[in-house]
VOPAGU-2260 file (C-alpha; in pm, 1 decimal, decimal comma):
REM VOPAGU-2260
SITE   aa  ch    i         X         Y         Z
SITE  UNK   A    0    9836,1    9016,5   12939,3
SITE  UNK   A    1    9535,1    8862,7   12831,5
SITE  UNK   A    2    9561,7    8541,6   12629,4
SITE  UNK   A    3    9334,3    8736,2   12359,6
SITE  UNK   A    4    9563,2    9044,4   12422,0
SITE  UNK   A    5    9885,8    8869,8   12385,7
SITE  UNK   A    6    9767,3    8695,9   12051,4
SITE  UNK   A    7    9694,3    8965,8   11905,8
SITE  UNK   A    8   10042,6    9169,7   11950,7
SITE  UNK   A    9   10226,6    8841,7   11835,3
SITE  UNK   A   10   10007,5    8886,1   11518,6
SITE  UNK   A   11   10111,0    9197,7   11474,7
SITE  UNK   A   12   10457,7    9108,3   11526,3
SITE  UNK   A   13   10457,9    8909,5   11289,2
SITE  UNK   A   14   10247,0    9028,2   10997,5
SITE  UNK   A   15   10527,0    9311,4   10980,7
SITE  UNK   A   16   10290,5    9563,5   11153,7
SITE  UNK   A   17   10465,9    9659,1   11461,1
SITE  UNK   A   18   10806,6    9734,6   11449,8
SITE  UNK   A   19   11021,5    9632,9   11763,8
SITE  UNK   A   20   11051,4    9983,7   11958,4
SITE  UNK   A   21   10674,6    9953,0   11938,6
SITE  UNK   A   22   10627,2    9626,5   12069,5
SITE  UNK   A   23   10655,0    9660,1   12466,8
SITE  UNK   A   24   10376,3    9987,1   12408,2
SITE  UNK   A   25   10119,7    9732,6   12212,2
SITE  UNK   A   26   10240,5    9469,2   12522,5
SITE  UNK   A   27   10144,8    9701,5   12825,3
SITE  UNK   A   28    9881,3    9956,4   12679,0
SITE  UNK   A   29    9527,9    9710,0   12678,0
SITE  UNK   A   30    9281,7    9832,5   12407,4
SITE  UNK   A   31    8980,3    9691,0   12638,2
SITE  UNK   A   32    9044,5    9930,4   12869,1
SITE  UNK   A   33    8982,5   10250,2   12623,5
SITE  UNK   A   34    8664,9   10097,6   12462,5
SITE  UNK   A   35    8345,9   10191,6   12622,3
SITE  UNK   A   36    8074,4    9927,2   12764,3
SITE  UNK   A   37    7907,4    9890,2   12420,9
SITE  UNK   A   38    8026,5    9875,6   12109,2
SITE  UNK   A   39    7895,5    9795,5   11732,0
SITE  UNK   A   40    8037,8    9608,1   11459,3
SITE  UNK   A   41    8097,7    9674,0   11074,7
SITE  UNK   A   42    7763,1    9485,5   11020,6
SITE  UNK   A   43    7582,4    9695,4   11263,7
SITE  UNK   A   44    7546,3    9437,9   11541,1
SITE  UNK   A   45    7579,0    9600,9   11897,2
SITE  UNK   A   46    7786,2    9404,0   12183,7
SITE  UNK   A   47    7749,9    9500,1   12485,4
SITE  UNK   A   48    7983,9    9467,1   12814,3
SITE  UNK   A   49    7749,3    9436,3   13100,9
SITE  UNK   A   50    7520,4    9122,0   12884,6
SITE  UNK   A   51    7803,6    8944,4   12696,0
SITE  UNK   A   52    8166,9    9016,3   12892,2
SITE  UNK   A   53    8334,1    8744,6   12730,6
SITE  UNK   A   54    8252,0    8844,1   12344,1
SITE  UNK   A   55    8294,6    9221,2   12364,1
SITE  UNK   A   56    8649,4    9146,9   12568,3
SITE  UNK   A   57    8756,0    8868,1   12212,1
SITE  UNK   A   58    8613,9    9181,7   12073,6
SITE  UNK   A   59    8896,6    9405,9   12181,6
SITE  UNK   A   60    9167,3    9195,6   12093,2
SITE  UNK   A   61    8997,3    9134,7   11754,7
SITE  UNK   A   62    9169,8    9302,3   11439,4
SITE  UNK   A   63    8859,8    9482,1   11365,1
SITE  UNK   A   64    8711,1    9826,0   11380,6
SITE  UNK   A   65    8453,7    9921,5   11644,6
SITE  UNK   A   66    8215,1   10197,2   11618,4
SITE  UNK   A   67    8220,9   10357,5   11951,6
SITE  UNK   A   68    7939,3   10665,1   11818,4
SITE  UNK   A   69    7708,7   10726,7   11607,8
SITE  UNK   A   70    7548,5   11019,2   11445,5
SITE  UNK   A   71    7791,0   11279,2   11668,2
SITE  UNK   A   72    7608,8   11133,4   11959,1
SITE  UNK   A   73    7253,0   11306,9   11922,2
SITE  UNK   A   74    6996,2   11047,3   12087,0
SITE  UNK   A   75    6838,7   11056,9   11718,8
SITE  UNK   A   76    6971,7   10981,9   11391,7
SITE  UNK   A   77    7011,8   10774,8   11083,2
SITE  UNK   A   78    7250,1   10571,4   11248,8
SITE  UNK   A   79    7579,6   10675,7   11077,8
SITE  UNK   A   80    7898,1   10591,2   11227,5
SITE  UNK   A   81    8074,0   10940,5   11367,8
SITE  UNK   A   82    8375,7   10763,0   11600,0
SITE  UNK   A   83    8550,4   10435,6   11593,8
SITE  UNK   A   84    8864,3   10170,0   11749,8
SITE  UNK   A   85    9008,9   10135,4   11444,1
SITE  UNK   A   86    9112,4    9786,9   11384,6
SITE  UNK   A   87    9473,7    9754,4   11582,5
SITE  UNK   A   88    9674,8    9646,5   11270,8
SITE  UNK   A   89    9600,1    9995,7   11102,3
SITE  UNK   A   90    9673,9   10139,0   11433,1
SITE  UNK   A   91   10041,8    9975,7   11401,7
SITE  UNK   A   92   10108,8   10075,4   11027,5
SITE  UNK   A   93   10002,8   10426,8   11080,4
SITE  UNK   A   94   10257,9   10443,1   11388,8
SITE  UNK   A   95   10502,9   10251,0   11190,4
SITE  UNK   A   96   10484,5   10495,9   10904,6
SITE  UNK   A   97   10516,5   10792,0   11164,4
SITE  UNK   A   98   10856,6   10682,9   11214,6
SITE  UNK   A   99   10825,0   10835,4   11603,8
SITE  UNK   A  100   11091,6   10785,4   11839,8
SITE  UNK   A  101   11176,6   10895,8   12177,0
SITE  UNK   A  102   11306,2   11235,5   12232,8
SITE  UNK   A  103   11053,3   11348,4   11929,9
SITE  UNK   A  104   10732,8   11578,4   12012,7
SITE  UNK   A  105   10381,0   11435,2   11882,5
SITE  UNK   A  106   10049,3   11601,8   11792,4
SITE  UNK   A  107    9763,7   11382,0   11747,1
SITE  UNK   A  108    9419,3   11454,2   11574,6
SITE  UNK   A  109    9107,3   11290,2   11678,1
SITE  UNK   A  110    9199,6   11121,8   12010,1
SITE  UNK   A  111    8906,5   10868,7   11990,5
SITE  UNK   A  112    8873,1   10616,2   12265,8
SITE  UNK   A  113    9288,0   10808,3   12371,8
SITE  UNK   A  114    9390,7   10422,4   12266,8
SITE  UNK   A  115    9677,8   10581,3   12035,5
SITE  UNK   A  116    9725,5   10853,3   12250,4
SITE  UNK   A  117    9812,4   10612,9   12532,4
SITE  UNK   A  118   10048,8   10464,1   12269,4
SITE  UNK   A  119   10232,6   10746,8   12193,8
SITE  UNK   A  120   10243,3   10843,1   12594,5
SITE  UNK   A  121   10432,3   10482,6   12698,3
SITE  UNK   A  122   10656,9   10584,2   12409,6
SITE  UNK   A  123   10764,5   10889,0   12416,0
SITE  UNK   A  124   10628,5   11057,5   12736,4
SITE  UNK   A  125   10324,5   11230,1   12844,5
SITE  UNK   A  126   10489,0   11577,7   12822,5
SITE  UNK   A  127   10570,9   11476,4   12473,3
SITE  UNK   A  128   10207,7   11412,4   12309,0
SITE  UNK   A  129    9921,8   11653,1   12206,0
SITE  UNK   A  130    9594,2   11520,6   12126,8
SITE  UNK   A  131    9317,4   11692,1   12049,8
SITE  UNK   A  132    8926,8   11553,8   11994,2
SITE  UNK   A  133    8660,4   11786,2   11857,0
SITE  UNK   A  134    8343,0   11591,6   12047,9
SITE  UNK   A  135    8345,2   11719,1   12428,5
SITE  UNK   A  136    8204,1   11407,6   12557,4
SITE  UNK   A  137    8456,0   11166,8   12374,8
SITE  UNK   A  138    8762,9   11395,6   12453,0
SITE  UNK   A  139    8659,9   11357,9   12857,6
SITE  UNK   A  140    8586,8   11015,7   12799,5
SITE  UNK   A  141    8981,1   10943,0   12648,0
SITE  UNK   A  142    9090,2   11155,8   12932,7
SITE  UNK   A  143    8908,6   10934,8   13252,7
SITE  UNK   A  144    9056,0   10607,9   13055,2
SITE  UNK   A  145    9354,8   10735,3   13008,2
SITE  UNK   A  146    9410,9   10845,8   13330,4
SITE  UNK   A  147    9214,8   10517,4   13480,1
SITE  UNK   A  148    9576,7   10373,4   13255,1
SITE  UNK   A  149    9826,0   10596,5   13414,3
SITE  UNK   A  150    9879,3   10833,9   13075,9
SITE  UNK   A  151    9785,6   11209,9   13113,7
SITE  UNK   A  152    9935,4   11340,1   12785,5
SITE  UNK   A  153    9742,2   11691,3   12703,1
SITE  UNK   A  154    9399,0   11606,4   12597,8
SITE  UNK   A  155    9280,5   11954,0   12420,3
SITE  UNK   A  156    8882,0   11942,4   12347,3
SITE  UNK   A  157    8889,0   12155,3   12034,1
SITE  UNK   A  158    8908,6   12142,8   11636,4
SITE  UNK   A  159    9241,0   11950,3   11529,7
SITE  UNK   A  160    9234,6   12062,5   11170,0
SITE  UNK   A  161    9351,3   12409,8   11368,3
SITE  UNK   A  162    9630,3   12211,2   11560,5
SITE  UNK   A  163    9724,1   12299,4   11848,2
SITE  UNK   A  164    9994,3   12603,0   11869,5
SITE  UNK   A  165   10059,2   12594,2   12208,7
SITE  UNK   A  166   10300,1   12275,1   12188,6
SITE  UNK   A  167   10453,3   12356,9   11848,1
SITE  UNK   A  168   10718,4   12282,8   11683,4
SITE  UNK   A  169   10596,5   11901,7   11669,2
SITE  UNK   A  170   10859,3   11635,2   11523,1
SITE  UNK   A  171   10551,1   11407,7   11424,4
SITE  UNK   A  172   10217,4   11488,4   11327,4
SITE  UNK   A  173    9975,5   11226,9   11294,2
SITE  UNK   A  174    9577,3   11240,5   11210,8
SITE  UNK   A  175    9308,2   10940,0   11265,4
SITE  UNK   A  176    9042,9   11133,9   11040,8
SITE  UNK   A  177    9051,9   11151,4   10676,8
SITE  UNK   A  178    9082,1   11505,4   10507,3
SITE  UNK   A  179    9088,3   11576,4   10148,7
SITE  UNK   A  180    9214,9   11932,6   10243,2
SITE  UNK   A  181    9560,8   11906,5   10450,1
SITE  UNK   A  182    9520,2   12211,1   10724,1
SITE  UNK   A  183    9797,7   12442,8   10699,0
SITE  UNK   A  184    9838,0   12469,9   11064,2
SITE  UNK   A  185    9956,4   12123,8   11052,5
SITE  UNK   A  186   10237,9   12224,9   10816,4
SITE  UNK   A  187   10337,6   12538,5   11045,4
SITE  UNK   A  188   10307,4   12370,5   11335,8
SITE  UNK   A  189   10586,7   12082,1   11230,2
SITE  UNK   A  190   10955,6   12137,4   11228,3
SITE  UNK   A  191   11095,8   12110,2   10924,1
SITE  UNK   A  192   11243,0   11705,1   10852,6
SITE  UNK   A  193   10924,4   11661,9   11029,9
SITE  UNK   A  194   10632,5   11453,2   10954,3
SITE  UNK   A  195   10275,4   11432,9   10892,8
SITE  UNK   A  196   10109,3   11077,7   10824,5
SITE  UNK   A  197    9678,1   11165,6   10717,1
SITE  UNK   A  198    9423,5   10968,4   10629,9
SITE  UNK   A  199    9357,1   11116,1   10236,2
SITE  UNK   A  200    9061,2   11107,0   10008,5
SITE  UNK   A  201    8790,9   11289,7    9821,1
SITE  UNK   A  202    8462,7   11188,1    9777,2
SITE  UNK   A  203    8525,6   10941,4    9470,3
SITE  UNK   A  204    8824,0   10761,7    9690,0
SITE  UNK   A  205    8867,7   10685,1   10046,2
SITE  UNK   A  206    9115,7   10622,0   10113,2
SITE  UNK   A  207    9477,0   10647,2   10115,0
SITE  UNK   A  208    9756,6   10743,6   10358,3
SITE  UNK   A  209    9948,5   11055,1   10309,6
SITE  UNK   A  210   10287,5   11040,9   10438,7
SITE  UNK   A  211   10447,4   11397,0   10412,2
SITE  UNK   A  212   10756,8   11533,5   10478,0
SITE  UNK   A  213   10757,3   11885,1   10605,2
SITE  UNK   A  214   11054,4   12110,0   10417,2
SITE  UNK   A  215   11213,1   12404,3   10543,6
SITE  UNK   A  216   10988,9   12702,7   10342,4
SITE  UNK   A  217   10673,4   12623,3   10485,1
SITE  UNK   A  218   10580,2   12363,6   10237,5
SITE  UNK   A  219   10516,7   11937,1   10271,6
SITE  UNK   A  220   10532,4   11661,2   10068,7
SITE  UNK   A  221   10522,1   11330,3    9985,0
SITE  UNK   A  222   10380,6   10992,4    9850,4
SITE  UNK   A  223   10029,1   10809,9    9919,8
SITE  UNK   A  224    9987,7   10457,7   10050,1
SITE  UNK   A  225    9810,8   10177,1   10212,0
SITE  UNK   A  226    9450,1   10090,8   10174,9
SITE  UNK   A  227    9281,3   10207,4   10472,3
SITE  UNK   A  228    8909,6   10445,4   10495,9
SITE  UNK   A  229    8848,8   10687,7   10783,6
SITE  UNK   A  230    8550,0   10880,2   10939,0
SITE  UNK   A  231    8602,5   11257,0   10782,1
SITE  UNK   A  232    8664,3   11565,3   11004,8
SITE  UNK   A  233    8382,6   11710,2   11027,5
SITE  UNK   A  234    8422,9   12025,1   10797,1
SITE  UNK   A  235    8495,8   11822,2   10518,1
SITE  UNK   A  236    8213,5   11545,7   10579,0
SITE  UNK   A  237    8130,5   11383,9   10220,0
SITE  UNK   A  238    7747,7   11405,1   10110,7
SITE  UNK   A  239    7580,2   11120,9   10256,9
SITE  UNK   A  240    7289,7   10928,3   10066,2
SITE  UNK   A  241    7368,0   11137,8    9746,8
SITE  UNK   A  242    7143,9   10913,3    9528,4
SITE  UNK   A  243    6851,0   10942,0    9717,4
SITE  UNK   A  244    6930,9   11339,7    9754,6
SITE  UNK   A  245    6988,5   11377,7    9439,9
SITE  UNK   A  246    6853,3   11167,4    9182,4
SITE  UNK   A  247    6481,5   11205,6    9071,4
SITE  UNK   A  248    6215,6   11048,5    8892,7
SITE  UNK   A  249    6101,9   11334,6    8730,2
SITE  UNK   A  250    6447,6   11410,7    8566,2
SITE  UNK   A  251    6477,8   11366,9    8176,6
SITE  UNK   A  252    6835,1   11163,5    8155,7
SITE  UNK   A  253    7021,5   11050,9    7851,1
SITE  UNK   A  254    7082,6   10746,5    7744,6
SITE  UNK   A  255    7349,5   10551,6    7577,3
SITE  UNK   A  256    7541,5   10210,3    7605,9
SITE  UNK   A  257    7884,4   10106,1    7668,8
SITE  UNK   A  258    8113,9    9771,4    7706,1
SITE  UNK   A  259    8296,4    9872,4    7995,1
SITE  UNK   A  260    8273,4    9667,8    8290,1
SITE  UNK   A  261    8283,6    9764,8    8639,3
SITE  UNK   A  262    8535,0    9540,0    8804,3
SITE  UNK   A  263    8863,6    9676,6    8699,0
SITE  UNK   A  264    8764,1   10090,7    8684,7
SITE  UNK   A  265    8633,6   10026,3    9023,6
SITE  UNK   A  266    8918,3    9829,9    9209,1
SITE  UNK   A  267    9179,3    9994,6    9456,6
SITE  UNK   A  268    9408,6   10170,3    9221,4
SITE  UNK   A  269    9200,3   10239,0    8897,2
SITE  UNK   A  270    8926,1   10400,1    9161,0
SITE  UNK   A  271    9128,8   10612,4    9339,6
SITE  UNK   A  272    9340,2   10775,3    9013,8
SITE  UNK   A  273    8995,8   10786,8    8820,0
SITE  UNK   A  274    8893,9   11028,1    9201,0
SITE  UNK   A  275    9182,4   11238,6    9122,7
SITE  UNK   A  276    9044,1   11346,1    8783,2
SITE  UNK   A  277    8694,7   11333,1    8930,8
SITE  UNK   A  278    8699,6   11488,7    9350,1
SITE  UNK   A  279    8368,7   11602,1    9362,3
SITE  UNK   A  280    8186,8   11273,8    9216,1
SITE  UNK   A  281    8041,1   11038,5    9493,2
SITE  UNK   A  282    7999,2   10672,7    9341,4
SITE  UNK   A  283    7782,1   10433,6    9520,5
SITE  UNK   A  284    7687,9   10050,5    9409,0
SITE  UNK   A  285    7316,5    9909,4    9445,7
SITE  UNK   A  286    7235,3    9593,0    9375,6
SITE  UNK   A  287    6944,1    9399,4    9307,2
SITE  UNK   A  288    6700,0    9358,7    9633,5
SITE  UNK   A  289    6653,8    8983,6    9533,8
SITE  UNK   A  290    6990,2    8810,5    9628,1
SITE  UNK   A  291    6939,6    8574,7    9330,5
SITE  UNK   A  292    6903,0    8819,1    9068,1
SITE  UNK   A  293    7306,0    8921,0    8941,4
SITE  UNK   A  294    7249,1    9308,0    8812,2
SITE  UNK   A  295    7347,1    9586,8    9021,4
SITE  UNK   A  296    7388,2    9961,0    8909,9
SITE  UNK   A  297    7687,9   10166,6    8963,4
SITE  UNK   A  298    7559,9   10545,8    9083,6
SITE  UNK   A  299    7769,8   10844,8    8977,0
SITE  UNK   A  300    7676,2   11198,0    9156,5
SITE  UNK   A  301    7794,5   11548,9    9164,7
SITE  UNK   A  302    7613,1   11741,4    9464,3
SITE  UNK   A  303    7747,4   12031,7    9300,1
SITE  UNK   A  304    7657,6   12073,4    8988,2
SITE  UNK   A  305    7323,5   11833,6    9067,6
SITE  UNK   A  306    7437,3   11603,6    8755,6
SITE  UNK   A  307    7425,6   11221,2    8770,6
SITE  UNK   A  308    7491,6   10935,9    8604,4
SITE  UNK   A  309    7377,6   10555,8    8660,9
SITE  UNK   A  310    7584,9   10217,9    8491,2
SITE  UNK   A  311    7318,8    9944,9    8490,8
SITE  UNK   A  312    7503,4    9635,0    8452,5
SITE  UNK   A  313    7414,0    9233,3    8419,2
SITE  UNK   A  314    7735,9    9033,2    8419,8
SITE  UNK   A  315    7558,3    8825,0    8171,6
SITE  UNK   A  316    7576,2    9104,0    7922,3
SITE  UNK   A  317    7832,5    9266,4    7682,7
SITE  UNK   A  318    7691,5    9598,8    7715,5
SITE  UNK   A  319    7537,4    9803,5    7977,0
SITE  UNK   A  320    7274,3   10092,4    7950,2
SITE  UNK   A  321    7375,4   10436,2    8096,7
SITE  UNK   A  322    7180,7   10700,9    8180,8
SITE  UNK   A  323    7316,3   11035,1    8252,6
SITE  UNK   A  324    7131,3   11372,6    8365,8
SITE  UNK   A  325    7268,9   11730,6    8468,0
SITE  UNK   A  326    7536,1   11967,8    8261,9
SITE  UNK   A  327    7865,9   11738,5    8376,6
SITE  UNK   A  328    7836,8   11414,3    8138,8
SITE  UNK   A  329    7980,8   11186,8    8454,1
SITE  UNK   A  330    7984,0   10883,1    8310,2
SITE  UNK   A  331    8204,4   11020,7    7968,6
SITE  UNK   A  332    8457,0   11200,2    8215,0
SITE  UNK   A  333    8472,5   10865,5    8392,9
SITE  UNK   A  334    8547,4   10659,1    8061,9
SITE  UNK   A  335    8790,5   10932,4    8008,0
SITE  UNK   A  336    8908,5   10908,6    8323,3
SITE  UNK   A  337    8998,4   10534,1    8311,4
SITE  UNK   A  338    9150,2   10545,0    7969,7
SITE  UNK   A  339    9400,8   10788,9    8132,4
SITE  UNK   A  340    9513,6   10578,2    8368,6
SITE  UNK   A  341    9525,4   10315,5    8153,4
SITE  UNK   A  342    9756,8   10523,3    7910,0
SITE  UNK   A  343    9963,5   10638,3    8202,5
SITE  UNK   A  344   10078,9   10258,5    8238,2
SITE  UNK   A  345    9799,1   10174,8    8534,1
SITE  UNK   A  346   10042,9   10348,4    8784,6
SITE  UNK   A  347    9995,8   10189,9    9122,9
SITE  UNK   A  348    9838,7   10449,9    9445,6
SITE  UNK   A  349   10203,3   10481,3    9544,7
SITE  UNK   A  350   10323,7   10620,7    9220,1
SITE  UNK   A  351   10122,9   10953,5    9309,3
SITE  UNK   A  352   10230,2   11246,8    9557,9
SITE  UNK   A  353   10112,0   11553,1    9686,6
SITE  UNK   A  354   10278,5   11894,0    9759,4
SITE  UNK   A  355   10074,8   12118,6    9997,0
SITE  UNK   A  356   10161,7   12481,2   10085,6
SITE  UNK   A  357   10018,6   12772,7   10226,7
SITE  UNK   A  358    9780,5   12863,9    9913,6
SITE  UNK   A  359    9834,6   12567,0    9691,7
SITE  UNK   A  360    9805,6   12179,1    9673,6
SITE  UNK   A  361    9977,4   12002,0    9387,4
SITE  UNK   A  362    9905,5   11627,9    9328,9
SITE  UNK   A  363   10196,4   11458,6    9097,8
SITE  UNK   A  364   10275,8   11118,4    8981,8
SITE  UNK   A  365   10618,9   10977,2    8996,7
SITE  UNK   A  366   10787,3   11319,0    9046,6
SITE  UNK   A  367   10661,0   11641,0    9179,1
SITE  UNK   A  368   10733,0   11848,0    8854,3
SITE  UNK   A  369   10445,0   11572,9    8685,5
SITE  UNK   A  370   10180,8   11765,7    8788,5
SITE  UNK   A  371    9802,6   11635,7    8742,7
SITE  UNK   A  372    9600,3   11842,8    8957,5
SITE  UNK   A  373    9680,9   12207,1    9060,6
SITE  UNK   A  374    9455,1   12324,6    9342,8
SITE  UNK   A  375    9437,5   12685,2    9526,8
């Protein structure tokens, strides 16, 4: 291995990432080899192969997410981030949470850079692992480099959230795109015991894991965890830029005051319970364009309904101005929101579940009879 390569799986190791049937996989499968010749980081800065060998190969053994496209690859775009390495610890949870073992059957959506794909192949066998990759030119990309690694699982160039039938019954299902809508085809395509671990979220909150079990009439279910954020499939892409869309100078807002502060509504577990009350609300944070002035505003927008809302807070201050416009009064639902966490005891992401069938989805906390959120 390479010293950087060999680091990083002992890291791994021993953060309680990768569980020991995984370890020899993460030993012999090398990331470098499935990431292309340039890559960019988090902070937008591009590293590429050919000019800088020795930082984009620390690169790959880095625990760090590298966007490997952008904008779906069209030559022109804003810039936005459409494919990705995720960072190799997430890639261990997730696989630890599959619970996958030899002998089991595997579907994968979004094969990416075929990194986890590979995975999966030294595991349990090409003849054993589906993945599919809606982007032609990525999915033939994953296929050369997997190939170039000895791995020729069955690459399918097509739309995962349709699965892939031809392979079914699958023991393990396992998605590296977020969804806020589980695809039924996953569920009918699983055995039941079986299992899907997804990326979850709406557009308030992403992101959690759901880790379902699939039961024997046609329905899964199970609890959310972890604190990871994935690129959407692509029929269920969140509004981008939703306050410059959809906010106007020419609107006639309301305004009011309040005493709430951001920093506890907004953090992991407040933020995503407050989402589940409030799926169709983007929230976005501006700050101040001079670093030395404190006040930032805290955006709240409905593309549907066109309402917004907009928290203007000084952390020298005991009150904050709102403004709200549109029929949906987003800031009061999110006040209302909060204080119904708060009454529910501030219950933890894991505390919460979801039951998906054929025409419903059922979001619970603690138990599935505690319904919260009934969706057709």
């Amino acid at each position: 291995m390479v010293p950087s390569h060999e680091k990083l799986v002992a890291h791994l190791s021993q953060v309680g990432d990768l569980p020991p049937h995984w370890r020899t996989a993460f030993e012999q499968v090398e990331r470098h080899r499935f990431l292309p010749g340039q890559v960019t980081l988090p902070d937008g800065a591009t590293v590429d192969q050919a000019e800088d060998p020795g930082r984009w190969l620390e690169l790959a053994y880095t625990d760090i997410q590298l966007i490997t496209q952008v904008d779906d690859g069209a030559d022109e775009g804003p810039g936005l981030p459409t494919s990705s390495a995720s960072m190799p610890s997430i890639v261990a949870d997730m696989l630890r949470r599959l619970e996958v073992y030899p002998g089991m059957r595997a579907l994968e959506i979004g094969t990416g850079t075929g990194y986890n794909a590979a995975l999966l192949s030294h595991l349990l066998g090409d003849d054993q692992v589906t993945t599919i990759e809606i982007d032609d030119e990525v999915a033939e990309s994953a296929r050369i480099r997997l190939m170039g690694s000895g791995f020729v699982p069955l690459v399918v160039t097509g739309d995962g959230t349709q699965g892939w039938a031809g392979r079914a019954p699958y023991d393990r299902v396992i998605s590296t795109a977020a969804v806020n809508r589980v695809p039924y085809h996953w569920i009918a395509q699983t055995r039941p015991g079986g299992k899907i671990i997804s990326p979850w979220g709406n557009a308030f909150h992403n992101g959690v894991l759901a880790d379902l079990q699939v039961g024997p009439h046609g329905t899964a279910s199970g609890r959310f965890g972890g604190n990871v954020a994935f690129m959407w499939v692509r029929d269920q892409r969140v509004t981008r830029e939703a306050v410059e869309t959809f906010v106007s100078d020419d609107h006639e807002f309301r305004v009011g005051r309040t005493e709430l502060y951001p920093l506890e509504p907004l953090k992991f577990d407040a933020s995503f319970a407050i989402g589940l009350r409030m799926p169709t609300v983007i929230n976005d944070i501006v700050f101040a364009s001079d670093e030395d002035d404190p006040r930032f505003t805290v955006w709240l927008v409905d593309p549907g309904s066109g309402s917004w809302a907009s928290w203007h807070v000084h952390p020298g201050e005991t009150s904050h101005e709102v403004r709200q416009y549109g029929p949906r009064e987003l800031f009061s639902e999110f006040e209302s929101a909060y204080q119904w966490w708060l009454d529910s005891g501030s219950p933890a992401v894991d505390r919460f579940g979801m039951t998906v069938s054929s025409n419903h989805r059922l979001i619970w906390l603690d138990a599935p009879a505690n319904i919260i959120e009934s969706t057709l």
